[in-house]
PQR file with spaces between the fields and no chain letter, atoms N, CA, C, O and H, PARSE charges and radii, in Angstrom:
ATOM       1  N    UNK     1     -16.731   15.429   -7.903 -0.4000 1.5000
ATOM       2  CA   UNK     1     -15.356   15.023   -7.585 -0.0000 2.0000
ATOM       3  C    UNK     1     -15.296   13.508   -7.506  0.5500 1.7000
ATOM       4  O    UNK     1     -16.306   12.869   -7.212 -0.5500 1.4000
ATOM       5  N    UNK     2     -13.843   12.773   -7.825 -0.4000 1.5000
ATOM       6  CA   UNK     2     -13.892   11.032   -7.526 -0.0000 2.0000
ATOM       7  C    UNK     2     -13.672   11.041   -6.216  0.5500 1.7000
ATOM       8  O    UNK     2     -12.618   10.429   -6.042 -0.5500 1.4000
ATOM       9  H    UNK     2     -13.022   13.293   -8.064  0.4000 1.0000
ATOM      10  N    UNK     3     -14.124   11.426   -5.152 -0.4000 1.5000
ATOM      11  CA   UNK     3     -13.975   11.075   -4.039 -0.0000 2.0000
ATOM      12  C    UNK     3     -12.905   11.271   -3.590  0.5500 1.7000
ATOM      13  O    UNK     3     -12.507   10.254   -3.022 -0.5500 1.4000
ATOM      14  H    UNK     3     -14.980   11.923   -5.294  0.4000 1.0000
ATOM      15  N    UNK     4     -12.173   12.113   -3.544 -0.4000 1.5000
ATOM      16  CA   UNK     4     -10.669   12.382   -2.885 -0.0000 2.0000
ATOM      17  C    UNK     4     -10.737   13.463   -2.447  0.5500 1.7000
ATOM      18  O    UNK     4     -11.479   14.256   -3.027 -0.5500 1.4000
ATOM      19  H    UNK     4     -12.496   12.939   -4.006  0.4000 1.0000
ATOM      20  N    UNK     5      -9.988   13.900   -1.256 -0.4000 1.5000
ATOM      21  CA   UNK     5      -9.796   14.685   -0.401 -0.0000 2.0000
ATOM      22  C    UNK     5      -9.602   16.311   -1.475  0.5500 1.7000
ATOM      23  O    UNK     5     -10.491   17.137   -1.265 -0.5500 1.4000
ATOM      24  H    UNK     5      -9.385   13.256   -0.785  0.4000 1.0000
ATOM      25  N    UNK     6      -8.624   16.674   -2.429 -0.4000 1.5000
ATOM      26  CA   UNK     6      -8.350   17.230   -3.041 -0.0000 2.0000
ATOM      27  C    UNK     6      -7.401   16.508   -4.064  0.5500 1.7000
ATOM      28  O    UNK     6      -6.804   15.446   -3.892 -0.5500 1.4000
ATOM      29  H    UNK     6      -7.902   16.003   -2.599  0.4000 1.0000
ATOM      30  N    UNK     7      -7.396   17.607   -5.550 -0.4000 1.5000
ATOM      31  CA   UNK     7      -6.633   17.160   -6.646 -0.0000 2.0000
ATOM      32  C    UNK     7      -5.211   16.314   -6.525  0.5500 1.7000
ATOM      33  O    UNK     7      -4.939   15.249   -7.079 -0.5500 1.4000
ATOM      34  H    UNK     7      -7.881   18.470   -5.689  0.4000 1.0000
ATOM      35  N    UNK     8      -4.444   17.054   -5.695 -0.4000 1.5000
ATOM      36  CA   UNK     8      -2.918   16.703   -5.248 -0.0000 2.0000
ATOM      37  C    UNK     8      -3.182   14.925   -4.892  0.5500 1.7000
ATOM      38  O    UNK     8      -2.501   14.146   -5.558 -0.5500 1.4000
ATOM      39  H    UNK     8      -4.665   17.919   -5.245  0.4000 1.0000
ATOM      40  N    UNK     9      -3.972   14.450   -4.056 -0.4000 1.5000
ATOM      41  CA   UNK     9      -4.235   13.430   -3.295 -0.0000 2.0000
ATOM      42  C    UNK     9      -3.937   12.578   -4.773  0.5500 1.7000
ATOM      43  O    UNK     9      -2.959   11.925   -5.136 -0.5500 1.4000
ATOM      44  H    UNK     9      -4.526   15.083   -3.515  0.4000 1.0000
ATOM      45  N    UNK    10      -5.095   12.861   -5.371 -0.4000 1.5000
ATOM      46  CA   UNK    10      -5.555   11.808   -6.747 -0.0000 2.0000
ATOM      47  C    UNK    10      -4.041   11.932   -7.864  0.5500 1.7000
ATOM      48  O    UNK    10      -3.722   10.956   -8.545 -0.5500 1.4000
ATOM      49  H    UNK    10      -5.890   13.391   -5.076  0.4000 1.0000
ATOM      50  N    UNK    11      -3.454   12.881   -7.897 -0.4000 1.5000
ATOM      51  CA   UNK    11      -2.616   12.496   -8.538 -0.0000 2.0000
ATOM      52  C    UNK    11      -1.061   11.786   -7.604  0.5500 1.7000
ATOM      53  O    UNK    11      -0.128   11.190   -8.143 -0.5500 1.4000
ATOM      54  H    UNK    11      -3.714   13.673   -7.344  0.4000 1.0000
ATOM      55  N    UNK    12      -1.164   12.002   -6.579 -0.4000 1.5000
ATOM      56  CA   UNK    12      -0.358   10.917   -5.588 -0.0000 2.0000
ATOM      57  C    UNK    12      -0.463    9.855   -5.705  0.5500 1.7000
ATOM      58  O    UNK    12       0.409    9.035   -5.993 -0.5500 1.4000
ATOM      59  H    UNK    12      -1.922   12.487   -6.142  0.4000 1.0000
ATOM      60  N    UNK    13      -2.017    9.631   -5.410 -0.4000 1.5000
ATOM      61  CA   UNK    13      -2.273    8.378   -5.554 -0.0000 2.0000
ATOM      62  C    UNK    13      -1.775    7.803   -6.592  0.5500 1.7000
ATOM      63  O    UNK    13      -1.055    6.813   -6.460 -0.5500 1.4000
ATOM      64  H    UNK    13      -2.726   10.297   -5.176  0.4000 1.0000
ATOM      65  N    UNK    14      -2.045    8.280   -7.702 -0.4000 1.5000
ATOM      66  CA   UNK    14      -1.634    7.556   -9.312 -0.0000 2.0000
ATOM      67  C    UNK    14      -0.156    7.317   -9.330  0.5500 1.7000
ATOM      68  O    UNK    14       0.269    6.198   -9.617 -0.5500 1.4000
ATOM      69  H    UNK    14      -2.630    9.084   -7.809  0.4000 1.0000
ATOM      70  N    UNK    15       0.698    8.366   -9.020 -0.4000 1.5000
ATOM      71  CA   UNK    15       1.606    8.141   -8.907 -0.0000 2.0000
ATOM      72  C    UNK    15       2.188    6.590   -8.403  0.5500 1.7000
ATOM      73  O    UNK    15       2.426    5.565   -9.042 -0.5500 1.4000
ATOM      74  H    UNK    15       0.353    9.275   -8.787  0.4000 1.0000
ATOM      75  N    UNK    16       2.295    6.929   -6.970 -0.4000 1.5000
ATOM      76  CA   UNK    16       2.285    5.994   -6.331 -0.0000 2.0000
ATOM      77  C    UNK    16       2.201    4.289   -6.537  0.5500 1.7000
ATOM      78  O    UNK    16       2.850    3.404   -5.980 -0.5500 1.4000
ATOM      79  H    UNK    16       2.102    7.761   -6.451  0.4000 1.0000
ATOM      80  N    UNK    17       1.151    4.216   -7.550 -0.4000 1.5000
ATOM      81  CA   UNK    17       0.256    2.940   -7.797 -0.0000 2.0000
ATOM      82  C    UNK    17       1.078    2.835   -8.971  0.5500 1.7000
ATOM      83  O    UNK    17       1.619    1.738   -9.113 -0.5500 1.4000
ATOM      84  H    UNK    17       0.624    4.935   -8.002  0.4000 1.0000
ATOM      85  N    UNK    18       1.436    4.212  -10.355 -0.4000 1.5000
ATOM      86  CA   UNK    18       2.598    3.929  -10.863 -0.0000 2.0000
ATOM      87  C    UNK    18       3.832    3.660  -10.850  0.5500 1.7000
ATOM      88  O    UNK    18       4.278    2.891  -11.702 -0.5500 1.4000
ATOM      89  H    UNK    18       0.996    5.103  -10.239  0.4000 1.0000
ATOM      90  N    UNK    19       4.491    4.113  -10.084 -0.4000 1.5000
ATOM      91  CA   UNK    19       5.852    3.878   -9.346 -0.0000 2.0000
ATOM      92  C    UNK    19       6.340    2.555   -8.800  0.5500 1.7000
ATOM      93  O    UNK    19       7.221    1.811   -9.233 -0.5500 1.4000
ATOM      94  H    UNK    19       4.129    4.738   -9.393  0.4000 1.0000
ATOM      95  N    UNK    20       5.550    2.444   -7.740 -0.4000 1.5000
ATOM      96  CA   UNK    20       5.721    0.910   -7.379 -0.0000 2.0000
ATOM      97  C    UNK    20       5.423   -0.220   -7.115  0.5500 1.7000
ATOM      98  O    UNK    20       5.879   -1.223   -6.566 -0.5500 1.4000
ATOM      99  H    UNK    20       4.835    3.048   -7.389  0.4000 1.0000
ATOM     100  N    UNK    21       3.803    0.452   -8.059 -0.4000 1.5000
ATOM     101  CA   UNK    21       3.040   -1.171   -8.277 -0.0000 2.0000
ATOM     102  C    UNK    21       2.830   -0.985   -9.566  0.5500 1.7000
ATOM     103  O    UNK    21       1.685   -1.214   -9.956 -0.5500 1.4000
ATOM     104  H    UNK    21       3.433    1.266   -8.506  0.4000 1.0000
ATOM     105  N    UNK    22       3.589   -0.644  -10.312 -0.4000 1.5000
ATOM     106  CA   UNK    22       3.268   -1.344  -11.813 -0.0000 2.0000
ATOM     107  C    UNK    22       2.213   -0.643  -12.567  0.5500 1.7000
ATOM     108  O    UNK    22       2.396   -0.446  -13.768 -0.5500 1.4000
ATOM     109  H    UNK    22       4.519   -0.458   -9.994  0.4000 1.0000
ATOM     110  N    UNK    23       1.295   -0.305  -12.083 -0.4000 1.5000
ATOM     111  CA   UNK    23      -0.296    0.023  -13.235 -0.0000 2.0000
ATOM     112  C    UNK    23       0.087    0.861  -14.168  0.5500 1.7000
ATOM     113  O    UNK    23       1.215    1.321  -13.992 -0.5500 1.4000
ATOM     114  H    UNK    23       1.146   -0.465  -11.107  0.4000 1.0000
ATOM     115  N    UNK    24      -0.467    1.208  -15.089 -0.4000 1.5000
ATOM     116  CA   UNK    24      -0.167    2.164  -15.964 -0.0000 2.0000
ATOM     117  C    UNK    24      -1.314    3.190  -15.786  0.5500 1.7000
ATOM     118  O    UNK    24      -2.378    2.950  -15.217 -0.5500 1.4000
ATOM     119  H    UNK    24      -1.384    0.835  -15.233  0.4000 1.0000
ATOM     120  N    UNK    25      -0.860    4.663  -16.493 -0.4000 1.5000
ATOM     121  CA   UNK    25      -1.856    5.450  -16.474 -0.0000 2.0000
ATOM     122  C    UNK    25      -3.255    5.472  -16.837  0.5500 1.7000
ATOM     123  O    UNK    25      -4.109    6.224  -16.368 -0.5500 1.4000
ATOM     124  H    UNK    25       0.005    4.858  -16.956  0.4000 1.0000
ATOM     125  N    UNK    26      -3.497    4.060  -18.224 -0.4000 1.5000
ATOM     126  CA   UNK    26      -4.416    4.095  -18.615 -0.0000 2.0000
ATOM     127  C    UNK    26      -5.358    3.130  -18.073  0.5500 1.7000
ATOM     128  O    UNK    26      -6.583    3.120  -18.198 -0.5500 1.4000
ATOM     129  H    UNK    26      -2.803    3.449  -18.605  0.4000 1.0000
ATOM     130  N    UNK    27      -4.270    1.968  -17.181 -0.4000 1.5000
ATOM     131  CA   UNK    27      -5.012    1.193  -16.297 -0.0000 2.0000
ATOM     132  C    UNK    27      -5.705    1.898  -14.985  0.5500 1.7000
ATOM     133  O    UNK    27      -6.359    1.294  -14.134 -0.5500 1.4000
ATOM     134  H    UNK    27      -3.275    1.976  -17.080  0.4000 1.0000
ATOM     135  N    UNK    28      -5.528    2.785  -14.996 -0.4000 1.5000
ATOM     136  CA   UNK    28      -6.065    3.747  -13.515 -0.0000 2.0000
ATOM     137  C    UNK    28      -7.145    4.544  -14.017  0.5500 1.7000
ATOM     138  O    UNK    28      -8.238    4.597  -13.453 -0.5500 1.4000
ATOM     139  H    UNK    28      -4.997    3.275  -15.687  0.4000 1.0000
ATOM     140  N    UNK    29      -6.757    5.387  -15.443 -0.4000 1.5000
ATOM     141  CA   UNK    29      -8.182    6.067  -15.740 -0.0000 2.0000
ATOM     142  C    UNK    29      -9.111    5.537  -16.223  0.5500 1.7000
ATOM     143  O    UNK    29     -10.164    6.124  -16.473 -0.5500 1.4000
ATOM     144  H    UNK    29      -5.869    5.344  -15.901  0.4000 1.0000
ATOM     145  N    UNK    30      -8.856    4.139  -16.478 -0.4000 1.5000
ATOM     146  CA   UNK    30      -9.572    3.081  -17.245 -0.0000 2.0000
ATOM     147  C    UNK    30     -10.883    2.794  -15.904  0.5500 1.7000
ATOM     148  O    UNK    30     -12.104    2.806  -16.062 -0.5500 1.4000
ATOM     149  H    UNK    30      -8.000    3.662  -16.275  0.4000 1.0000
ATOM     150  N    UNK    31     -10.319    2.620  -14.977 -0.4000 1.5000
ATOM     151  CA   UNK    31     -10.847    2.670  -13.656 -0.0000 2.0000
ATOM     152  C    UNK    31     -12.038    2.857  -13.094  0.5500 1.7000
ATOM     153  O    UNK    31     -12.014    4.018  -12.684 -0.5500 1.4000
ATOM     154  H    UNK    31      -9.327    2.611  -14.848  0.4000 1.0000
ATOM     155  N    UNK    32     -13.472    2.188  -12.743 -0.4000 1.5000
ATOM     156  CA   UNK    32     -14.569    3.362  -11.982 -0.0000 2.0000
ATOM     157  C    UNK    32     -13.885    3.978  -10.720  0.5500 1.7000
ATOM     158  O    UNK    32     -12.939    3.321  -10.284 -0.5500 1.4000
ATOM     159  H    UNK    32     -13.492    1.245  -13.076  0.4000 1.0000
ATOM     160  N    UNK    33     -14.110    4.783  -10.258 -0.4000 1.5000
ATOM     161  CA   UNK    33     -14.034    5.319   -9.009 -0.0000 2.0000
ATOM     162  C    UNK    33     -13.834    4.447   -7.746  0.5500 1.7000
ATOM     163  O    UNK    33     -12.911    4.490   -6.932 -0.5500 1.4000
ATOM     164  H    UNK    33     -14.878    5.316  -10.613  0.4000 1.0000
ATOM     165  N    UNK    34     -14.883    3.674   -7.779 -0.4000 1.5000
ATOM     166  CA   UNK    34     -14.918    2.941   -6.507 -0.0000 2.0000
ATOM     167  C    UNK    34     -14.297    1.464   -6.596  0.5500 1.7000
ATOM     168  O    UNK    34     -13.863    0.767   -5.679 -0.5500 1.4000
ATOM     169  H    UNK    34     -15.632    3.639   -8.440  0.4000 1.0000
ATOM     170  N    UNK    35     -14.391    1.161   -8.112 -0.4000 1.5000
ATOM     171  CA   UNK    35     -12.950   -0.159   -8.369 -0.0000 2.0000
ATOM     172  C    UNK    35     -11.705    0.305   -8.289  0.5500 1.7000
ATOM     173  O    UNK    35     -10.928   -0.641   -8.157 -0.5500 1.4000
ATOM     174  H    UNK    35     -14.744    1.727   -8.857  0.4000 1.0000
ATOM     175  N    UNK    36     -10.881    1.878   -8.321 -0.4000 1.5000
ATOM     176  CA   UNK    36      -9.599    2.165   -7.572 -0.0000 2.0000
ATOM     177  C    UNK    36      -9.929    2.295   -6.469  0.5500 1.7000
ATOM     178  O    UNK    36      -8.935    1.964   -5.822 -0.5500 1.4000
ATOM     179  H    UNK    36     -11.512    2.646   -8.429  0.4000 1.0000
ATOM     180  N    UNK    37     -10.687    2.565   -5.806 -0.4000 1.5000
ATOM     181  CA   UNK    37     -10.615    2.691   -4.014 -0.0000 2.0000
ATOM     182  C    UNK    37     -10.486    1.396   -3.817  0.5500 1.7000
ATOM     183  O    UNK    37      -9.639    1.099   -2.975 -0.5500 1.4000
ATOM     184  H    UNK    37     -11.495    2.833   -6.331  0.4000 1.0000
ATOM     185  N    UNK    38     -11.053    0.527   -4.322 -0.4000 1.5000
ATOM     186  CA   UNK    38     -11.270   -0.726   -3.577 -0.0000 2.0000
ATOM     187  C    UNK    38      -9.912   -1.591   -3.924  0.5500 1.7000
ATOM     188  O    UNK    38      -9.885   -2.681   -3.353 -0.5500 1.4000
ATOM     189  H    UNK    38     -11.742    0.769   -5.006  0.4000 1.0000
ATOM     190  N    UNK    39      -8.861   -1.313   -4.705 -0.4000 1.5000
ATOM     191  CA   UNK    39      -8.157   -1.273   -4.900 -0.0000 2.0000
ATOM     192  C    UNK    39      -7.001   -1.053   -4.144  0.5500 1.7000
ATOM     193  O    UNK    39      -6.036   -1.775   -3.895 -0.5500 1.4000
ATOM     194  H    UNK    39      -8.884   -0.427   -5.169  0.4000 1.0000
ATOM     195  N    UNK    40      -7.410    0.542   -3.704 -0.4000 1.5000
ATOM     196  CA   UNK    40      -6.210    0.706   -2.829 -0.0000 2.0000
ATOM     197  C    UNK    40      -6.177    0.564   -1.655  0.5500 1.7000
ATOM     198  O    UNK    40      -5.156    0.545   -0.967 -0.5500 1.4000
ATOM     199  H    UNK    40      -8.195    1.129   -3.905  0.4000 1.0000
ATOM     200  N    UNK    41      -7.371    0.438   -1.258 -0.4000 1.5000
ATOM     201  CA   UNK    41      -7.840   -0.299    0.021 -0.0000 2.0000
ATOM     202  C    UNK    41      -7.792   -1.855    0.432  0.5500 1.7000
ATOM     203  O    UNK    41      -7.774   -2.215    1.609 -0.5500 1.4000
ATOM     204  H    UNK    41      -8.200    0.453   -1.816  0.4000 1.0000
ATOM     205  N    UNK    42      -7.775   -2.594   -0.483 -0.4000 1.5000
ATOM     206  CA   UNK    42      -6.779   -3.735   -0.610 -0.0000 2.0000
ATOM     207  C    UNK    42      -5.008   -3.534   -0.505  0.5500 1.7000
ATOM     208  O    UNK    42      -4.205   -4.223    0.123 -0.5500 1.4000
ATOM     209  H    UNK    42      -7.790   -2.302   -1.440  0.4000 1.0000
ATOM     210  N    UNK    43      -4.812   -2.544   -1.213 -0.4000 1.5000
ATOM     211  CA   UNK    43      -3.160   -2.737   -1.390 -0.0000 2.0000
ATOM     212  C    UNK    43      -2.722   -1.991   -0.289  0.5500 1.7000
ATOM     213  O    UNK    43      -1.545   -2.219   -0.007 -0.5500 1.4000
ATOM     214  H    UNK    43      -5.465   -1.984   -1.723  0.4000 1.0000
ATOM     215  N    UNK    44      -3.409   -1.001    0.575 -0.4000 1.5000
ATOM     216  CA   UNK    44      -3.201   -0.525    1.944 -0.0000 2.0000
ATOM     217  C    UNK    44      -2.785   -1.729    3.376  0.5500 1.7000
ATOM     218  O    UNK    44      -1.757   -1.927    4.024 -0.5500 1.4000
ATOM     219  H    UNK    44      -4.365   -0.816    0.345  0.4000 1.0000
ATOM     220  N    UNK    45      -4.459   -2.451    3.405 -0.4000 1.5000
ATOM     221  CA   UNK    45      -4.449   -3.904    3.994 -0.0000 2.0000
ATOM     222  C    UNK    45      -2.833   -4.845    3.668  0.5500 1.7000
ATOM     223  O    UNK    45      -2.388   -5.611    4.523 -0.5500 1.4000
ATOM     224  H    UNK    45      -5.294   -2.291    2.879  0.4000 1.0000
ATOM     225  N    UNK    46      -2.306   -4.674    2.672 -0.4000 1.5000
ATOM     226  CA   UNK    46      -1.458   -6.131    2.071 -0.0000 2.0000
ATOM     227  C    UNK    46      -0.348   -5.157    2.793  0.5500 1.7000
ATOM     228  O    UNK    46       0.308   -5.785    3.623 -0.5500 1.4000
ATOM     229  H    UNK    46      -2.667   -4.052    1.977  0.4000 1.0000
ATOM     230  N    UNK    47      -0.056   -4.055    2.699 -0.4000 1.5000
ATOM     231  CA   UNK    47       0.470   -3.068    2.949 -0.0000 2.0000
ATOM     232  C    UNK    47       0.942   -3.256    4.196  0.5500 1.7000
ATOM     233  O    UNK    47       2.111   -3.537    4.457 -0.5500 1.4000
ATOM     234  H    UNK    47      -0.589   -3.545    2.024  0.4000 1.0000
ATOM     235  N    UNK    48      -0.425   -3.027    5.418 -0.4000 1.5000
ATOM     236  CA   UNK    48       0.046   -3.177    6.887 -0.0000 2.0000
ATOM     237  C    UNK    48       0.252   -4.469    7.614  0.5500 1.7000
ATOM     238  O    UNK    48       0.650   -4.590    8.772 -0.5500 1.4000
ATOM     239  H    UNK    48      -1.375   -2.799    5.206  0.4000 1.0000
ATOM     240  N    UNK    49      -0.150   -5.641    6.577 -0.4000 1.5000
ATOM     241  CA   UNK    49      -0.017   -7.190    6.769 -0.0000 2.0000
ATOM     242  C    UNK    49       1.660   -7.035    6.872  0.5500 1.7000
ATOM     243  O    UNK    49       2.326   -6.930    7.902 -0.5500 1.4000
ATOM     244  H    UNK    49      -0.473   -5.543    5.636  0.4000 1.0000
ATOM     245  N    UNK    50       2.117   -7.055    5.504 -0.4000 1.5000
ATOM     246  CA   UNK    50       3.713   -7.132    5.713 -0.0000 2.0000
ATOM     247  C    UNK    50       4.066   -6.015    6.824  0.5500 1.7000
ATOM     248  O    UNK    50       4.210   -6.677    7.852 -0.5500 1.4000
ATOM     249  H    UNK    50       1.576   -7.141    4.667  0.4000 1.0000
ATOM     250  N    UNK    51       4.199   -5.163    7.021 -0.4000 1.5000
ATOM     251  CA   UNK    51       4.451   -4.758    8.031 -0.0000 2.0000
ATOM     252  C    UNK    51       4.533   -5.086    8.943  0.5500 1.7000
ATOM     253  O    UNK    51       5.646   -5.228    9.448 -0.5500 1.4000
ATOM     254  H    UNK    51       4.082   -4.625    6.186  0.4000 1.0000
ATOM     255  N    UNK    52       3.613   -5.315    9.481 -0.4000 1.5000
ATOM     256  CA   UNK    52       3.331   -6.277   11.288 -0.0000 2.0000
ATOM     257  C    UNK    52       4.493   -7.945   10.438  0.5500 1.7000
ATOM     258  O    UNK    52       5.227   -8.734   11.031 -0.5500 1.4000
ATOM     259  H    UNK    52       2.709   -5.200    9.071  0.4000 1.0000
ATOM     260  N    UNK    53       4.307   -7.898    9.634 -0.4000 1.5000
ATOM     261  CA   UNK    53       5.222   -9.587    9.639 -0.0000 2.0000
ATOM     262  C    UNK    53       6.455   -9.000    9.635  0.5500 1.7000
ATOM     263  O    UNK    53       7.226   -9.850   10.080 -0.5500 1.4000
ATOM     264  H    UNK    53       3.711   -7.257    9.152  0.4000 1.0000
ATOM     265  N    UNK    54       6.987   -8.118    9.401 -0.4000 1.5000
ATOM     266  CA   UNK    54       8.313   -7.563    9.316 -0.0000 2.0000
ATOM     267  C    UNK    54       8.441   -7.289   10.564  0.5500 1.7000
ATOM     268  O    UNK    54       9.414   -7.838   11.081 -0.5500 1.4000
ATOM     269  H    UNK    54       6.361   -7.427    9.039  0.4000 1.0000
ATOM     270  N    UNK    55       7.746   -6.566   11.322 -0.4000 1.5000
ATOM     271  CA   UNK    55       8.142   -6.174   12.834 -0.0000 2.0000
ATOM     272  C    UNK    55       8.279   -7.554   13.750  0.5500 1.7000
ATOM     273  O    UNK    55       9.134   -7.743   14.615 -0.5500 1.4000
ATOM     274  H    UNK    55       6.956   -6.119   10.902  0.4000 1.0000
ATOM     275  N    UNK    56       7.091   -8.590   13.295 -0.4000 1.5000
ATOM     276  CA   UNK    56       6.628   -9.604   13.963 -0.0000 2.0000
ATOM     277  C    UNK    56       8.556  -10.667   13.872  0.5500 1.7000
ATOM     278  O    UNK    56       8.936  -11.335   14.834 -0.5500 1.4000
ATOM     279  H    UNK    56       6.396   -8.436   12.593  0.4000 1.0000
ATOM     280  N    UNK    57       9.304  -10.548   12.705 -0.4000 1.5000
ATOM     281  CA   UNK    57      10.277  -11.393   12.477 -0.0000 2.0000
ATOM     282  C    UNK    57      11.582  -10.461   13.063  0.5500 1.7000
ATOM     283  O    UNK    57      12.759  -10.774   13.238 -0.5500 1.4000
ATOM     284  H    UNK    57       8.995  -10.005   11.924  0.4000 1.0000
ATOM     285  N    UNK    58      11.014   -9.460   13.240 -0.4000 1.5000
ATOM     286  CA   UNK    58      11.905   -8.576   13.934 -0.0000 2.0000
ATOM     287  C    UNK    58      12.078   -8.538   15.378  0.5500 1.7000
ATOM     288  O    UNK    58      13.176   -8.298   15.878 -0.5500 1.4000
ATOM     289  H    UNK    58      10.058   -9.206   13.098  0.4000 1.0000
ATOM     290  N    UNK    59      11.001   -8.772   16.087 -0.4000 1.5000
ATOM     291  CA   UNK    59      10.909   -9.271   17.485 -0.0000 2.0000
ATOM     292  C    UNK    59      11.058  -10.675   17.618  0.5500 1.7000
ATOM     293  O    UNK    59      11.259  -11.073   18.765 -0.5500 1.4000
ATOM     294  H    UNK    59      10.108   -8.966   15.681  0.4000 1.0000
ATOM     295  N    UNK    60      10.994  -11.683   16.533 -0.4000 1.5000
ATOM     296  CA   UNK    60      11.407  -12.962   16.868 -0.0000 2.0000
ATOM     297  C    UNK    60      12.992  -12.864   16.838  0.5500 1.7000
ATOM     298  O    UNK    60      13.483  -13.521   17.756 -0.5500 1.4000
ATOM     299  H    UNK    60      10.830  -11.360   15.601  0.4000 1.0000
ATOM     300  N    UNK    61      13.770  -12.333   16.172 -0.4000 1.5000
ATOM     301  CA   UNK    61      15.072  -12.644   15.672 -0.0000 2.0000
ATOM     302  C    UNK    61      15.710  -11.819   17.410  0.5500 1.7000
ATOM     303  O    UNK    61      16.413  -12.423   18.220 -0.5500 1.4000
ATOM     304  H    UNK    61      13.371  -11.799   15.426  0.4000 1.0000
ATOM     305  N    UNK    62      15.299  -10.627   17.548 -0.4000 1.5000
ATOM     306  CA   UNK    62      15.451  -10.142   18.835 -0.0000 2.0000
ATOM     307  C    UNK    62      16.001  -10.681   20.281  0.5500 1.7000
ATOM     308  O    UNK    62      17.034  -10.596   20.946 -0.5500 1.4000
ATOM     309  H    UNK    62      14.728  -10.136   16.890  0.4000 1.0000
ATOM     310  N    UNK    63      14.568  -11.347   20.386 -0.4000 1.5000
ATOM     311  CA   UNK    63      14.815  -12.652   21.621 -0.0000 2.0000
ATOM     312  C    UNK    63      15.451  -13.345   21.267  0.5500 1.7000
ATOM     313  O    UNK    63      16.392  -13.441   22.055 -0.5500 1.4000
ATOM     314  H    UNK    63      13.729  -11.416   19.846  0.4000 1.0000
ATOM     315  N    UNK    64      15.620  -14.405   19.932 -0.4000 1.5000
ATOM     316  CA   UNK    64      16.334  -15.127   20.258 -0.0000 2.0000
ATOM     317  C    UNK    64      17.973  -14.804   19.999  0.5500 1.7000
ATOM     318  O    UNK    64      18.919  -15.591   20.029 -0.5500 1.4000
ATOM     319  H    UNK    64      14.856  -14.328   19.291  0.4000 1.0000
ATOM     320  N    UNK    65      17.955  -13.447   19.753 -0.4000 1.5000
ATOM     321  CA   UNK    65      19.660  -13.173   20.038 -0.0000 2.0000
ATOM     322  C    UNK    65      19.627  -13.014   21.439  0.5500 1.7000
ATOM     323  O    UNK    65      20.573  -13.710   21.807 -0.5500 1.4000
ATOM     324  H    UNK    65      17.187  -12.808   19.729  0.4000 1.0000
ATOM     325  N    UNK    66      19.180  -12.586   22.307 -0.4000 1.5000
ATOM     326  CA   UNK    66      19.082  -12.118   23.722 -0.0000 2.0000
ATOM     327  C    UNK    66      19.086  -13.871   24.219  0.5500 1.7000
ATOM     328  O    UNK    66      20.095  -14.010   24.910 -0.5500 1.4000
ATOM     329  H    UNK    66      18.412  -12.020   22.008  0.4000 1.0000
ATOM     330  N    UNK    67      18.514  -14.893   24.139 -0.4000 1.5000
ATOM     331  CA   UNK    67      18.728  -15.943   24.492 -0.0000 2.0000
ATOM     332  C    UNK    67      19.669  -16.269   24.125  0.5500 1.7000
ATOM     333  O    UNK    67      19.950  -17.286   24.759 -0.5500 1.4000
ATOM     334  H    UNK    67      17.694  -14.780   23.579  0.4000 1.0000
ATOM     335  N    UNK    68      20.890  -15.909   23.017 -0.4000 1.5000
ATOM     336  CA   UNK    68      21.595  -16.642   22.882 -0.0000 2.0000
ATOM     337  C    UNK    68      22.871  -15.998   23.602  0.5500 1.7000
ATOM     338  O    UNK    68      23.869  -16.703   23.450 -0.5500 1.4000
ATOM     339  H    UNK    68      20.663  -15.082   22.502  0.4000 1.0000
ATOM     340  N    UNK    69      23.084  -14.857   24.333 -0.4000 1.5000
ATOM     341  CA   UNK    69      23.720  -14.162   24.920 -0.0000 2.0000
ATOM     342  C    UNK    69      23.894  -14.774   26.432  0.5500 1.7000
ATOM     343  O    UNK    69      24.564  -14.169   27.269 -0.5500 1.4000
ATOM     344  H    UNK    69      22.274  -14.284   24.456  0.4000 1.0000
């Protein structure tokens, strides 16, 4: 197996990586195994970075409406 939980997973994944990051199908099967993990394990990381900065500008904008009240 490439290391995935089950079949469904691996074609999510692809999906996914097609949909809304661009790759193409043949850029993914083109792929070793552990250069897409490492992959999406990067784009996971970039993933929960923006996140916390989105929440992080979300609690700034917060207070300073509450200060300006």
């Amino acid at each position: 197996m490439l290391g995935y939980d089950n079949l469904m997973n691996h074609f999510k994944t692809n999906f996914g990586l097609m949909q809304h990051h661009k790759y193409s199908l043949a850029e993914l099967e083109n792929m070793m195994p552990w250069e897409k993990a490492i992959y999406v394990a990067l784009l996971a990381n970039y993933i929960k970075e923006k996140e916390q900065e989105r929440r992080d500008a979300e609690l700034i904008a917060q207070s300073q409406s509450r200060v300006k009240r």
